[in-house]
C-alpha positions as semicolon CSV with decimal commas, in nm:
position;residue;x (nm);y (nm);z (nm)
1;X;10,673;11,119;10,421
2;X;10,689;10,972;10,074
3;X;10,378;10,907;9,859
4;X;10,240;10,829;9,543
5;X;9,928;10,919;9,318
6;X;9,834;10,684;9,052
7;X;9,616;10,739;8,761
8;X;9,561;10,441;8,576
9;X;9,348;10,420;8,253
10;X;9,179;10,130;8,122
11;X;9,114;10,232;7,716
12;X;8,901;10,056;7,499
13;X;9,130;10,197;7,205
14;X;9,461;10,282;7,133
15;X;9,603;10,570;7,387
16;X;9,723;10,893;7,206
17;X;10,031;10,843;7,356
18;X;10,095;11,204;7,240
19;X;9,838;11,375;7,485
20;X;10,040;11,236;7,754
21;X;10,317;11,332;7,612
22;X;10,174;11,643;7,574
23;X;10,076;11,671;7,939
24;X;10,404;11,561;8,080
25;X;10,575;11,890;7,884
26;X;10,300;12,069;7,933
27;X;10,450;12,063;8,314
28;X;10,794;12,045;8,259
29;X;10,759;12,375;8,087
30;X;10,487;12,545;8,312
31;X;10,589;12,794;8,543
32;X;10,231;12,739;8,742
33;X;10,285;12,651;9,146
34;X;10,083;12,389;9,094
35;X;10,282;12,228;8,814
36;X;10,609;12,201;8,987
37;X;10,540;12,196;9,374
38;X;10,827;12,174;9,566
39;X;10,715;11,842;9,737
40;X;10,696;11,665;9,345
41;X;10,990;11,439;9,291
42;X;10,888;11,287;9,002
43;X;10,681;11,164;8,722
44;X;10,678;10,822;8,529
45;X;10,443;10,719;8,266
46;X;10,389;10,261;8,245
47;X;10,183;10,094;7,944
48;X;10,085;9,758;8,043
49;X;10,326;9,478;7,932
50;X;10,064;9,287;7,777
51;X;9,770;9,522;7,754
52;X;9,869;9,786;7,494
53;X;9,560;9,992;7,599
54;X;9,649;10,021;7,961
55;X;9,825;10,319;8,089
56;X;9,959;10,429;8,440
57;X;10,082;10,780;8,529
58;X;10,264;10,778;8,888
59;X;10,305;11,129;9,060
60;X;10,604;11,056;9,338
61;X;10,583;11,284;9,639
62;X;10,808;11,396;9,925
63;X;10,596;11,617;10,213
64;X;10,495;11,643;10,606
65;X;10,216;11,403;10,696
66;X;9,848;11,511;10,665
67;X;9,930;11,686;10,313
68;X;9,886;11,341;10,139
69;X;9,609;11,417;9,879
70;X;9,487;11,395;9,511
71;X;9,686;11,720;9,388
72;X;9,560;12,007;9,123
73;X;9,851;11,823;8,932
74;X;9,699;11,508;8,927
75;X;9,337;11,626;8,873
76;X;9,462;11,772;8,591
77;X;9,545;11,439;8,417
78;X;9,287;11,297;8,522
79;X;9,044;11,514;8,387
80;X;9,223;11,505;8,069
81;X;9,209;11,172;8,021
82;X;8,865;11,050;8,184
83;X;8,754;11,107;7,819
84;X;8,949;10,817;7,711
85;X;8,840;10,530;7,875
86;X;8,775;10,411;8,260
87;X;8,980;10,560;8,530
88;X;9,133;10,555;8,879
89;X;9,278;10,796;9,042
90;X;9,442;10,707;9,385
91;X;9,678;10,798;9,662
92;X;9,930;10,578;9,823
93;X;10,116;10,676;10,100
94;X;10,442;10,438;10,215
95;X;10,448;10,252;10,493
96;X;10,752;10,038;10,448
97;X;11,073;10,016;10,260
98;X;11,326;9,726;10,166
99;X;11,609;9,867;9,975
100;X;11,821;9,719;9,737
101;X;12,082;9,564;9,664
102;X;12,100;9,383;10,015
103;X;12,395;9,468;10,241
104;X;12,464;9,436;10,606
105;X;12,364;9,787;10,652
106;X;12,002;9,790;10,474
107;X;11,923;9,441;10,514
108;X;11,664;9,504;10,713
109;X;11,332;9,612;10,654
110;X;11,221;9,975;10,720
111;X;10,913;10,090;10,909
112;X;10,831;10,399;10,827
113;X;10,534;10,479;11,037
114;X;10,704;10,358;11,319
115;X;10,439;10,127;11,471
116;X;10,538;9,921;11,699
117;X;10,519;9,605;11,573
118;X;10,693;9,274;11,748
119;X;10,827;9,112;11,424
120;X;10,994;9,364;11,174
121;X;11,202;9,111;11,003
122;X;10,907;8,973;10,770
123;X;10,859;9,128;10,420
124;X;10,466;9,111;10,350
């Protein structure tokens, strides 16, 4: 099952963009369990495209069902940059999946739960 923690922080002043920097190598060079789990896939950093201030760190995961949790990884950033400004820190787990570009064989969209649902040809 794939899912995703987001920590997104609202600052009312410019983000050292270095401290997450920091963190993100911080990890890529940490030999801690908790660092790299072997369920991580990856990590991208967004700054709002209008909001210079805003800042969004998404943790991609790959693991059974039931695991889906905040992780010491991401409670880690979060605590180190609460300081900064407002935060939230959620999970996301994926339900569905439309991949692209659009062929015959993955024009269709994907449930991934499996529910049984009438109508699987709407995008919502």
């Amino acid at each position: 099952m794939k899912w995703v923690e987001i920590i997104t922080l609202r600052s009312p002043g410019n983000t050292n963009r270095d401290l997450v920097d920091g963190l993100l190598k911080e990890v890529s060079s940490s030999d801690l369990p908790t660092d790299t789990p072997m369920d991580l896939i990856e990590i991208k950093v967004f700054h709002h495209s209008v909001v210079e201030t805003d800042l969004s760190i998404h943790i991609y995961w790959k693991s059974e069902p039931g695991s889906q949790d905040k992780s010491p990884l991401g409670l880690r950033f979060s605590s180190a940059l609460k300081p900064l400004g407002l935060l939230n820190h959620s999970v996301w787990v994926e339900t569905a999946a439309l991949e692209f570009p659009l062929t015959d064989g993955n024009s269709e969209r994907r449930d991934i739960l499996g529910s049984a649902r009438k109508d699987t040809s709407k995008i919502y």
